[in-house]
C-alpha positions as a Python dict, from the first residue, in 0.01 Angstrom:
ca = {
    (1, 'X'): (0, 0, 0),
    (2, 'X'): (-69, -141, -352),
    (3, 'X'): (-364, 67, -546),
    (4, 'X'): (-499, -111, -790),
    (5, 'X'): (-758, -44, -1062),
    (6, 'X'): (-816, 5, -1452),
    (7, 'X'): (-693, 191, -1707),
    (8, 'X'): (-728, 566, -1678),
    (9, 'X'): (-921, 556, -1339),
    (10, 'X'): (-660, 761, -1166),
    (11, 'X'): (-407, 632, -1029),
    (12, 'X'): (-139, 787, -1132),
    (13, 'X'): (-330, 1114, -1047),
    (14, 'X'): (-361, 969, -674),
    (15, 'X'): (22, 882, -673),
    (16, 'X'): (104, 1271, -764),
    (17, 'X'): (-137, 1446, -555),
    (18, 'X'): (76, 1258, -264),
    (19, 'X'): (351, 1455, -350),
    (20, 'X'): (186, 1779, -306),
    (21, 'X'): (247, 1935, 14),
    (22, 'X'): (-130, 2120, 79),
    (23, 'X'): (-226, 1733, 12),
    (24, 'X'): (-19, 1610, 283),
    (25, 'X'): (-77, 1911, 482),
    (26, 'X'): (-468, 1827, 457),
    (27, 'X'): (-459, 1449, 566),
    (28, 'X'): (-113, 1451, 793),
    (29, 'X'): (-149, 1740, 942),
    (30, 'X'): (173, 1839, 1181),
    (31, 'X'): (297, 1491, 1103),
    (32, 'X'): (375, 1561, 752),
    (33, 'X'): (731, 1674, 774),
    (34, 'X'): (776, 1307, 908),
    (35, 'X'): (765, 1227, 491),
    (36, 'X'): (929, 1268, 213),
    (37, 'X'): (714, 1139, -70),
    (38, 'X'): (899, 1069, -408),
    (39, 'X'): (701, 977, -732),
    (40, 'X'): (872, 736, -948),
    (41, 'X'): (717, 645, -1344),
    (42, 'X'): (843, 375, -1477),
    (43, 'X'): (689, 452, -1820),
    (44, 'X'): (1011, 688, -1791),
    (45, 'X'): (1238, 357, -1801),
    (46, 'X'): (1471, 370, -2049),
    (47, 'X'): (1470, 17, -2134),
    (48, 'X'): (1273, -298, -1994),
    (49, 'X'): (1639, -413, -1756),
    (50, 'X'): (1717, -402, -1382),
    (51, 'X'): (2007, -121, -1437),
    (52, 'X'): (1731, 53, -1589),
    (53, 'X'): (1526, -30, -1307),
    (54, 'X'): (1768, 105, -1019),
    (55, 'X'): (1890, 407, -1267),
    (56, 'X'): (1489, 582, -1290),
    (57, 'X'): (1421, 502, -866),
    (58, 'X'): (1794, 647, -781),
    (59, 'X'): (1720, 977, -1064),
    (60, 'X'): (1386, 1046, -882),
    (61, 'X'): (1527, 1052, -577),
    (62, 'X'): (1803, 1273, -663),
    (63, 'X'): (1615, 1512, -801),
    (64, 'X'): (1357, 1525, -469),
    (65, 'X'): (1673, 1563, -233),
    (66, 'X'): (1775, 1863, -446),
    (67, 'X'): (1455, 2063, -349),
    (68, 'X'): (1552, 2005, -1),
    (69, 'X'): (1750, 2225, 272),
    (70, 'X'): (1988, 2112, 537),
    (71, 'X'): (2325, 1972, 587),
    (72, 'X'): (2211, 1615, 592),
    (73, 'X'): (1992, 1605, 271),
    (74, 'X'): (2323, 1758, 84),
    (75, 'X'): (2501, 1459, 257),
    (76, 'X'): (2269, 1201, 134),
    (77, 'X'): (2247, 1369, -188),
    (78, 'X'): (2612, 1362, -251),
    (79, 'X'): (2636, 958, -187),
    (80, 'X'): (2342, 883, -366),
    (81, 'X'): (2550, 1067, -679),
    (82, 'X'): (2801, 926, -604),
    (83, 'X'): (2626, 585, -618),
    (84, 'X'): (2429, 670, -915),
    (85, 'X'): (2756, 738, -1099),
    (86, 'X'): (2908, 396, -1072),
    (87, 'X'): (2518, 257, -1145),
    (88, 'X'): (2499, 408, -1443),
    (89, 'X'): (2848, 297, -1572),
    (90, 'X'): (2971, -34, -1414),
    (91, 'X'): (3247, -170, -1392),
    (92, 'X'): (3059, -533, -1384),
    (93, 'X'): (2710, -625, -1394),
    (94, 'X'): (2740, -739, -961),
    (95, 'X'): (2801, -361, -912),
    (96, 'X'): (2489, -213, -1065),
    (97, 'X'): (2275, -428, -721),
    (98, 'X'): (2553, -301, -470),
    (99, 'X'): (2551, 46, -597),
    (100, 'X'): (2201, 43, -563),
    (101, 'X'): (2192, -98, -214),
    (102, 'X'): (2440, 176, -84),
    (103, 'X'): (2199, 438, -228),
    (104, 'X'): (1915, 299, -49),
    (105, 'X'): (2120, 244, 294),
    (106, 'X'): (2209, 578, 310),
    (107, 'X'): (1846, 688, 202),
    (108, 'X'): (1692, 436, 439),
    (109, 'X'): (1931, 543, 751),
    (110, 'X'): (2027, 843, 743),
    (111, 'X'): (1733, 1084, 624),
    (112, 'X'): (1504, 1238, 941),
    (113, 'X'): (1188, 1129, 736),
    (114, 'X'): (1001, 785, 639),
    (115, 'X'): (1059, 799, 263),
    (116, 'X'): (771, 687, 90),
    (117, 'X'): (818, 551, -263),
    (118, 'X'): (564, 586, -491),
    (119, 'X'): (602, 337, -768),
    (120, 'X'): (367, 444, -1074),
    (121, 'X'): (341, 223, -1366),
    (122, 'X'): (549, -85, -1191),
    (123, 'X'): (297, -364, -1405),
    (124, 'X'): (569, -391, -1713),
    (125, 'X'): (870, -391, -1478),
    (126, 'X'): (717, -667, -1250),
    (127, 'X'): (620, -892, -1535),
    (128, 'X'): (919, -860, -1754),
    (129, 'X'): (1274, -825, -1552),
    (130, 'X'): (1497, -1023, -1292),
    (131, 'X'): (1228, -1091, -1009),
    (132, 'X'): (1565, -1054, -796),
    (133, 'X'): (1519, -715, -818),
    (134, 'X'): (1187, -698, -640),
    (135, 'X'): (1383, -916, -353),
    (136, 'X'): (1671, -703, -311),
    (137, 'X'): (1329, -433, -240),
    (138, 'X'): (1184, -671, -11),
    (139, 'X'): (1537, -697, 180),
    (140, 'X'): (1550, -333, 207),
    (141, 'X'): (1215, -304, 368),
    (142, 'X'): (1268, -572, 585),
    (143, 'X'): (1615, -361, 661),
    (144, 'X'): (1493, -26, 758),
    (145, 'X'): (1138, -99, 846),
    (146, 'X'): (1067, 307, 984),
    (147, 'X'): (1292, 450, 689),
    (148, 'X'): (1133, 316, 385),
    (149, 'X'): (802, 257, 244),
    (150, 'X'): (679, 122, -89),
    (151, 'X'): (324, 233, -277),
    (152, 'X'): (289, 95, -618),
    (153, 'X'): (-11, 144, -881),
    (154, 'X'): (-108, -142, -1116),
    (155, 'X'): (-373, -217, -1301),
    (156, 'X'): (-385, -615, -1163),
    (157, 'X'): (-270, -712, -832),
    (158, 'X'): (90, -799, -828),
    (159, 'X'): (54, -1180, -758),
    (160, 'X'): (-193, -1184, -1068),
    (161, 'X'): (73, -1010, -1250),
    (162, 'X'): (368, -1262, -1111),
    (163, 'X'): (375, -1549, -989),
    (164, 'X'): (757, -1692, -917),
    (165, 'X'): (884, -1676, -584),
    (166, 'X'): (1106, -1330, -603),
    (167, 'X'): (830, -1154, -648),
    (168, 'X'): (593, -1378, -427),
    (169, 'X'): (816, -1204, -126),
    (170, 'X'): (740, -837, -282),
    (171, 'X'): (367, -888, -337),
    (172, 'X'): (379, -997, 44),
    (173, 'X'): (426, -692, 146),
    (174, 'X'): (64, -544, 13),
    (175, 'X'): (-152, -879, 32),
    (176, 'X'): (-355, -693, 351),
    (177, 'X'): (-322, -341, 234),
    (178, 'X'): (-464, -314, -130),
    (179, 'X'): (-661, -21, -249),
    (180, 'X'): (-928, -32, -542),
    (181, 'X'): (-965, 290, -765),
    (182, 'X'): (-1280, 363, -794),
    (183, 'X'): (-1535, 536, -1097),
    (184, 'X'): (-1679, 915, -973),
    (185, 'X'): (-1961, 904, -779),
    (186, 'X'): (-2259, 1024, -870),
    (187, 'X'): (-2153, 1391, -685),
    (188, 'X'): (-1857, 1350, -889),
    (189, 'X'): (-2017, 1315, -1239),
    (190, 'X'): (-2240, 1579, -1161),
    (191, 'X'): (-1963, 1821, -1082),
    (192, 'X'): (-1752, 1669, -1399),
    (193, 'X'): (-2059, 1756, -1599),
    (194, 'X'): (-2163, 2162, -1498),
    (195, 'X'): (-1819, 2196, -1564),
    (196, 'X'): (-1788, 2041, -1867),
    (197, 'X'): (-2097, 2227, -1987),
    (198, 'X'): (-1929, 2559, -1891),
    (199, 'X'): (-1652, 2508, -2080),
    (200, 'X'): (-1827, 2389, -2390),
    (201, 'X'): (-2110, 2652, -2318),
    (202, 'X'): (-2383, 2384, -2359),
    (203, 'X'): (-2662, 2248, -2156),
    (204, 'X'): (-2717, 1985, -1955),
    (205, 'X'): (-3045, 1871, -1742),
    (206, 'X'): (-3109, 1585, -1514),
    (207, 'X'): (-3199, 1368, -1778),
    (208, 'X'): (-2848, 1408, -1957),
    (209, 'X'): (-2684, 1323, -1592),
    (210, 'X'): (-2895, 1002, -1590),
    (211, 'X'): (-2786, 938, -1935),
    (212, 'X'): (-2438, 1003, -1890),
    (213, 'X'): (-2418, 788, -1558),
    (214, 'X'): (-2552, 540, -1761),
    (215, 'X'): (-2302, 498, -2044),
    (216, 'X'): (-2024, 602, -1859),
    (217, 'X'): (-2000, 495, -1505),
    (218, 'X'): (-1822, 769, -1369),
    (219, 'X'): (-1445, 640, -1576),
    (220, 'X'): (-1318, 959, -1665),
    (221, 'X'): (-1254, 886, -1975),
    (222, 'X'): (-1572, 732, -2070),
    (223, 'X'): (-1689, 1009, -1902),
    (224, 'X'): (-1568, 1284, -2141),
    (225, 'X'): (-1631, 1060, -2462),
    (226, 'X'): (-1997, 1085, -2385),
    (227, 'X'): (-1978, 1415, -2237),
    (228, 'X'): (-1849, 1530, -2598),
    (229, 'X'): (-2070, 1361, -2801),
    (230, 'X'): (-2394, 1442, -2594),
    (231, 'X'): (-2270, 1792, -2611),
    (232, 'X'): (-2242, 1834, -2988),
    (233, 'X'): (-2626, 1678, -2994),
    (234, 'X'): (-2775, 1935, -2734),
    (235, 'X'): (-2637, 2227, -2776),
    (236, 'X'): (-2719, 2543, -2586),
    (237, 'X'): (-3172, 2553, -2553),
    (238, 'X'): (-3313, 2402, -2293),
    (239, 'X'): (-3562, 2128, -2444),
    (240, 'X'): (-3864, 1914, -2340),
    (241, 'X'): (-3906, 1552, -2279),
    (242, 'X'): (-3945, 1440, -2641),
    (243, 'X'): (-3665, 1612, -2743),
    (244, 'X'): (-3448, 1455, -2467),
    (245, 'X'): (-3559, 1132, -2578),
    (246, 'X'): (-3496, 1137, -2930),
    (247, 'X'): (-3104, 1378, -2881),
    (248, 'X'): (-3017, 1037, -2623),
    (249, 'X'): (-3145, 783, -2880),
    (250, 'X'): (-2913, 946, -3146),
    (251, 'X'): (-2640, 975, -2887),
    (252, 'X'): (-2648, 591, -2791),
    (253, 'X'): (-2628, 515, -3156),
    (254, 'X'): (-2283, 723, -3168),
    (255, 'X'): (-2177, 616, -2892),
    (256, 'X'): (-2215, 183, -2976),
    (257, 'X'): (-1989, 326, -3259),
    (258, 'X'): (-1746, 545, -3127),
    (259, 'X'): (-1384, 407, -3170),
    (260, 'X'): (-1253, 638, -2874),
    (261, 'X'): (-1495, 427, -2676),
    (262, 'X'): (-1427, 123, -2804),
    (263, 'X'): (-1033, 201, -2749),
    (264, 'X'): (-1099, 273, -2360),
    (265, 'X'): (-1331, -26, -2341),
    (266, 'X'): (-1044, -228, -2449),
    (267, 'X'): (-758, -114, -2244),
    (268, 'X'): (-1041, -210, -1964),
    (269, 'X'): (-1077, -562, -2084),
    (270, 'X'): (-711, -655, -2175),
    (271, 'X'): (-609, -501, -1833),
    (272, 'X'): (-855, -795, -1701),
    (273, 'X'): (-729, -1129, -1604),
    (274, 'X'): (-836, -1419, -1766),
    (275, 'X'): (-1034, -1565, -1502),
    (276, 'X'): (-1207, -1163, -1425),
    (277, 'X'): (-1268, -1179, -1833),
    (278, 'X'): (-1442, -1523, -1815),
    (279, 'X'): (-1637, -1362, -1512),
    (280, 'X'): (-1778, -1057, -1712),
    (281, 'X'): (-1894, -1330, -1989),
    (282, 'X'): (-2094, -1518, -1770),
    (283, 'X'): (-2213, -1250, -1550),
    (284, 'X'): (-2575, -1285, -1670),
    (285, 'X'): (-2608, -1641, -1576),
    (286, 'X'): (-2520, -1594, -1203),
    (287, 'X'): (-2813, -1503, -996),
    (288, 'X'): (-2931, -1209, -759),
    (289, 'X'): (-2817, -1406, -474),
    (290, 'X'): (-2502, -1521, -547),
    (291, 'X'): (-2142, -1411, -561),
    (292, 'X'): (-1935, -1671, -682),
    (293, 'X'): (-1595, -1624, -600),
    (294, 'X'): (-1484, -1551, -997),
    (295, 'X'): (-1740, -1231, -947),
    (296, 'X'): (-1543, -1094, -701),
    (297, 'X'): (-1224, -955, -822),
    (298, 'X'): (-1460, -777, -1068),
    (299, 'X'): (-1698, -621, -791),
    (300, 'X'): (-1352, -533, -582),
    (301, 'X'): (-1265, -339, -889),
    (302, 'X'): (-1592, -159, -882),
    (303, 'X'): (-1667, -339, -1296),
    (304, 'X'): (-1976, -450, -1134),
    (305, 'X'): (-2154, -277, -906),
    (306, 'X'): (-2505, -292, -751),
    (307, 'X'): (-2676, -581, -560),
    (308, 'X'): (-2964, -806, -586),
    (309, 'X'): (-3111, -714, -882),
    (310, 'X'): (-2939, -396, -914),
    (311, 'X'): (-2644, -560, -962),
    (312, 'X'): (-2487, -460, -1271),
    (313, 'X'): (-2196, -422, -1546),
    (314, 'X'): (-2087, -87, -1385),
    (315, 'X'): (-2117, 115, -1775),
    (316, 'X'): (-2333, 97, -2063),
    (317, 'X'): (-2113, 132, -2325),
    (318, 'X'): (-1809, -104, -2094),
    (319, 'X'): (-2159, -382, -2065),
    (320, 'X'): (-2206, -362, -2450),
    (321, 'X'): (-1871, -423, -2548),
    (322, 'X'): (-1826, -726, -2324),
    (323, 'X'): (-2159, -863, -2505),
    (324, 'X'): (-2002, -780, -2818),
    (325, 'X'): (-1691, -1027, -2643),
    (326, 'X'): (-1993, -1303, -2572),
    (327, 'X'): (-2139, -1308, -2891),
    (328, 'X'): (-1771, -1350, -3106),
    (329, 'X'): (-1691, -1619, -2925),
    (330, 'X'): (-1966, -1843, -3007),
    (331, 'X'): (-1834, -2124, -3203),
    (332, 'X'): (-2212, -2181, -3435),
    (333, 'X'): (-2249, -1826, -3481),
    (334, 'X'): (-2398, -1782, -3803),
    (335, 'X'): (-2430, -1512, -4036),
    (336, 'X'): (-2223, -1197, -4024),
    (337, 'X'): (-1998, -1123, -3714),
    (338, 'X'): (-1795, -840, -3674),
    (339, 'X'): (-1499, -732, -3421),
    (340, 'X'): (-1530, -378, -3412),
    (341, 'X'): (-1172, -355, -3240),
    (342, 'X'): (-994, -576, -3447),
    (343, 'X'): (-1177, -489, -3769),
    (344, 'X'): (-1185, -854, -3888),
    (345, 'X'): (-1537, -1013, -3975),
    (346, 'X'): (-1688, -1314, -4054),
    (347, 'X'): (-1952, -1485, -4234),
    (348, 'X'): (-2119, -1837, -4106),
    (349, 'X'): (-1760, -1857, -3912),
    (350, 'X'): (-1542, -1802, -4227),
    (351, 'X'): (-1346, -1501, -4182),
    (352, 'X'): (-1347, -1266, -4542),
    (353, 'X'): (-1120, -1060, -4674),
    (354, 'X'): (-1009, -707, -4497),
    (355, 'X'): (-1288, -428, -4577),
    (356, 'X'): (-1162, -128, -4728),
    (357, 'X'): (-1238, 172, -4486),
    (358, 'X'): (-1569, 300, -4603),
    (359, 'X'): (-1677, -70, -4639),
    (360, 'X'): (-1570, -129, -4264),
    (361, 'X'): (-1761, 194, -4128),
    (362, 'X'): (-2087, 104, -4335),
    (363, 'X'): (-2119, -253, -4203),
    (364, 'X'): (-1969, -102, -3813),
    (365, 'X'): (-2335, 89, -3851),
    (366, 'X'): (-2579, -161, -3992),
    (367, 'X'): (-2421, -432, -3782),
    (368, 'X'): (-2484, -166, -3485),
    (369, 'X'): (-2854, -194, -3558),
    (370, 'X'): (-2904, -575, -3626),
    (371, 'X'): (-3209, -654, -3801),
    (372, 'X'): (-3334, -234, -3791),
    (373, 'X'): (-3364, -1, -4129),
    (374, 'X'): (-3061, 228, -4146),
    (375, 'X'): (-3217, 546, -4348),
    (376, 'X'): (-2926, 673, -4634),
    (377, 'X'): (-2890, 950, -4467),
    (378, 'X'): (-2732, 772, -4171),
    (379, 'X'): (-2496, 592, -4397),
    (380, 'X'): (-2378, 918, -4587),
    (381, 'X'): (-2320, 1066, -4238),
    (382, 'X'): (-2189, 741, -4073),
    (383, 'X'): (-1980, 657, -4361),
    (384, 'X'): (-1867, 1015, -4521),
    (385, 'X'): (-1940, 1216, -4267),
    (386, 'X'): (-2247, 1480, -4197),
    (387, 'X'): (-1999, 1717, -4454),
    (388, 'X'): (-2118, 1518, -4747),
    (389, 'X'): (-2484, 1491, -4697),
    (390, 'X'): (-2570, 1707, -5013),
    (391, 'X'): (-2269, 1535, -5197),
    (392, 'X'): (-2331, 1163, -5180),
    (393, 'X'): (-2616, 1029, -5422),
    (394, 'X'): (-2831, 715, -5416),
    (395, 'X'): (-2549, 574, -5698),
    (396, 'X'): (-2261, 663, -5474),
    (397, 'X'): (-2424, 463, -5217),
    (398, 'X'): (-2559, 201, -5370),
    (399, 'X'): (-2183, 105, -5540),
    (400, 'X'): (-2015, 114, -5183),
    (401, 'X'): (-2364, -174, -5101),
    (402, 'X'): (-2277, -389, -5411),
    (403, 'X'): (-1921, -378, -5342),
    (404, 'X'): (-1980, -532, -4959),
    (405, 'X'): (-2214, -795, -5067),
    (406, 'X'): (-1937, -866, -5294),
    (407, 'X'): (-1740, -956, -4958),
    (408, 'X'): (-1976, -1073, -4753),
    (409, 'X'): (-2278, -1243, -4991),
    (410, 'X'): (-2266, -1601, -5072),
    (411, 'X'): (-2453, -1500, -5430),
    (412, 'X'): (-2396, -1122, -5395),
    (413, 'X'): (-2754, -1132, -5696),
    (414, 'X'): (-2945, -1258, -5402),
    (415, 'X'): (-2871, -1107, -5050),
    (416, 'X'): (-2915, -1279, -4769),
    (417, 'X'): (-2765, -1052, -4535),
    (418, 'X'): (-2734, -692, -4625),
    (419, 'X'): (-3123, -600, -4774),
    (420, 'X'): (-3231, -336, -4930),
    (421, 'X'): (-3521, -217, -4778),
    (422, 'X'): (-3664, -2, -5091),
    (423, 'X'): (-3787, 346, -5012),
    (424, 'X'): (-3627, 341, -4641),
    (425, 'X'): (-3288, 231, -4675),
    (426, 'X'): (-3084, -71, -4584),
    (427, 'X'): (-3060, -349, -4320),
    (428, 'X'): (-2848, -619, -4228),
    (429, 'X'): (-3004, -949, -4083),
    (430, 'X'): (-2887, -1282, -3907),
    (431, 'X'): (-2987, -1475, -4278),
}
């Protein structure tokens, strides 16, 4: 079985519940004692090598076997040691693959149970060492078919990952048994959110649930990001309609800003394809009825979701950010551009020099509202924080305004881009 879905959707949390015996006990029933799962990180690896490789799979299972009971484990136990021993410290690089193989034999034939390996975390290992170590895995499968079983967790599918033939044989293995993570539900948002609010002792109403749904899409950690920041806007009261609209206005402007957003949003992306990122780009030009093929390794990994025309990018603030994506790589984009991820910006496709940080975080929230007022007080409490609202003055402000149309102004005496709107505040425009 090969699971496979984005960052922080919960994998790895899927992997480890397998190991817990009320889990098995729940969906095996009797026929749990038949397995012995073991749970095997490789973000434990000590170093990016195929002795590194063997050492982490033969340490994990060593360390199951010693929870274990019975004549037979301490049998396989003591030639896996054994095994790992002369792993460990070679006397030539062949014997770090046969020690290996004589672990596994003796795993594979002589344990009562199926052992069922759960490889966590495999994407660096396939991509970066000896593919003949994903071979010699193959071979043992194909060896001892009822004794061994492989799961692995990735955040591509392993032939998108790899593509020479070693691995070709490995990836076999899973091409008609993969399994794509998917967000919460809608039940499961609701429950994350009463118990979020219970722990933060604030409120939440239907409208907040829509909300969060919305910007979120049930990733977990989208989830709490917006969760948090909602949270800090709501409070404890219960409040009407008008209140709810203007608290999730002031939240979505947070949120667009957010760099623990923006962070999740790209470990999403870069755990994309190519082809998958090209896909989100031109989502909006496919129509209701169609599914070109490029659209569905995205829909398989539950990015876009919906049908007809419901079908959408599966999160608000996951749908801005790949806009954001559209709109920098436009070749005759004028005016002012900005990367919020990067931090690099450009002017009529000239890139200027770095922004200190307060420069960065006051164009990050005009460039958020494109062509809209930004009031001062939103730039003291976007730029200094809501601390310094009695502390900043008009001067303060307006020297931080000169010194970015320094940066960003063709003739900084005559704005083109960041106007001063006099009486309301400040705006940048497309010139």
């Amino acid at each position: 079985m090969s699971v496979v879905g984005v960052s922080n959707l919960g994998k790895s949390a899927l992997l480890r519940s397998l190991t817990d015996p009320e889990i098995q006990a729940r969906y095996l029933g009797d026929g749990a004692a038949s397995y012995l799962f073991i749970y095997i990180d490789f973000n434990q690896m000590l170093e990016m090598s195929e002795q590194a490789f063997y050492e982490l799979l033969l340490r994990c299972s060593i360390d199951a076997l010693r929870d274990l009971n019975g004549e037979t484990y301490t049998q396989v136990l003591r030639h896996i040691e054994t095994a790992y021993t002369g792993l460990v410290a070679p006397a030539s690089s062949f014997e770090i693959p046969l020690r290996f193989a004589q672990a596994m034999t003796a795993i594979g034939d002589w344990l009562p149970q199926r052992v069922v390996f759960l490889l966590d975390e495999i994407d660096g290992p396939v991509a970066g060492i000896d593919g003949r170590v994903f071979l010699n895995l193959r071979a043992l499968k194909d060896k001892h078919q009822d004794g061994l079983t492989y799961v692995t967790a990735t955040n591509r599918r392993l032939m998108q990952i790899r593509h020479d033939p070693d691995v070709a044989e490995f990836s076999e293995l899973f091409s008609h048994h993969v399994l794509y993570i998917s967000p919460l539900s809608d039940e499961g948002i609701a429950v994350y959110l009463a118990s979020f609010a219970a722990s933060e002792d604030v409120t939440f109403d239907d409208e907040d649930l829509a909300f969060v749904r919305m910007w979120a899409g049930g990733h977990p950690d989208l989830l709490e990001t917006t969760c948090r920041v909602l949270g800090m806007l709501t409070g404890r009261p219960v409040r009407d309609p008008s209140q709810n609209w203007i608290i999730h206005r002031r939240a979505a402007e947070v949120l667009a800003q957010d760099i623990n957003i923006q962070a999740e949003c790209r470990k999403i992306w870069n755990d994309l394809t190519t082809v998958e990122q090209e896909a989100l780009l031109s989502f909006q030009a496919f129509s209701e009825e169609e599914t070109p093929p490029e659209l569905e390794s995205v829909t398989a990994k539950h990015l876009v979701v919906g049908r007809g025309p419901e079908r959408r990018v599966f999160a608000r603030a996951f749908d801005d950010f790949v806009q954001r994506q559209q709109a920098a790589r436009r070749p005759d984009h004028r005016g002012v551009r900005v990367d919020p991820d990067s931090g690099e910006v450009w002017v009529n496709g000239a890139q200027i020099p770095t922004l200190t940080n307060l420069e960065f975080r006051l164009l990050l929230l005009l460039y958020g509202r494109l062509e809209k007022i930004c009031p001062k007080y939103d730039v003291v409490e976007a730029v200094w924080g809501e601390d310094y609202i009695e502390e900043v003055d008009d001067a303060r402000i307006e020297k931080l305004i000169s010194r970015l149309r320094q940066k960003i102004e063709p003739d900084p005496a005559n704005p083109r881009y960041l106007i001063t709107v006099r009486g309301r505040g400040y705006k940048l425009v497309e010139g």
